[in-house]
N, C-alpha and C positions, 0 to 999 in steps of 0.2 A: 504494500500500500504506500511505504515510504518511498518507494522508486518513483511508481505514476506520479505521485503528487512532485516530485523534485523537478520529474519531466515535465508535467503542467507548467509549474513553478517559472521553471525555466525560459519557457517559450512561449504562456502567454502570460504570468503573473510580473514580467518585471527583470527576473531571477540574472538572463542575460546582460541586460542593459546596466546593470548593477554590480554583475561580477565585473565586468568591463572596465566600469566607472573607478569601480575600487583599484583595478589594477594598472590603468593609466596615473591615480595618484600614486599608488606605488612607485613606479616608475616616476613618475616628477619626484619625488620626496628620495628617492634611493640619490640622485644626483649629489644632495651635500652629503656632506659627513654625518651630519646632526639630524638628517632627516632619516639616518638608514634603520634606529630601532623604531620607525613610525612608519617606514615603508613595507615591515615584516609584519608588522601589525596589518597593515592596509593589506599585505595578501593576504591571511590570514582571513580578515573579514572577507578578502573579495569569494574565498572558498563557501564561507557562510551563506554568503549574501545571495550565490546561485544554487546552492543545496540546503536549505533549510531545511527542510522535513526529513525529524530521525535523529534531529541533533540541539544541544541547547548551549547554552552559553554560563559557564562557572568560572568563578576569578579563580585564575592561575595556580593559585598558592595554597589553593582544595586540593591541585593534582598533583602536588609535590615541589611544580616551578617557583619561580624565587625572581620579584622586581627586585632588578638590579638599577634600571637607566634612570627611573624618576627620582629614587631617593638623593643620589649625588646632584642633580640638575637641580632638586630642589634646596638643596644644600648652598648649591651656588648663588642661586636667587636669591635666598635671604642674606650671604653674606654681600652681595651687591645691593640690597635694599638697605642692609644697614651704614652702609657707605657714600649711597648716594645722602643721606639726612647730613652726615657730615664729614663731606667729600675733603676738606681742607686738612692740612696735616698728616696726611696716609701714604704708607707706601706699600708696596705690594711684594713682599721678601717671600722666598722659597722656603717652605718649611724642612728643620732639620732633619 
């Protein structure tokens, strides 16, 4: 039953136009560096986005996997937020 529906899915619900959509940003997004853990995402969804039926979606860290990319990225943003308030006097040294 979960095949028909994928193949529905597919070819008239959307499922193509979608998988496509997702894997062209993929493709734009894999270009920088910074984009490449958002373009394996984007494939990722693009496999979703044309096979639904059969499948559902659980964070990562249910199935054993481990966010590596956001915690450091977010690490960074706050140390640039607190820098920007009081930019004057700062330098930027190599930690030992």
């Amino acid at each position: 039953m979960t095949l028909l529906l994928n193949i529905l899915w597919f070819i008239f619900g959307g499922g193509l136009v979608a998988g496509i959509a997702w894997l062209l940003l993929g493709l734009l997004l894999a270009i920088t560096v910074v984009g490449i853990p958002f373009a394996i995402a984007a494939f990722r969804i693009a496999g979703f986005a044309a096979w639904p039926f059969g499948r559902t979606l659980v964070d990562a860290r249910t199935v054993g996997d481990e966010q590596i990319v956001g915690i450091p990225f977010g690490f960074a943003h706050f140390r640039l937020a607190a820098v920007s308030f009081a930019p004057l006097g700062k330098r930027a040294v190599d930690l030992p």
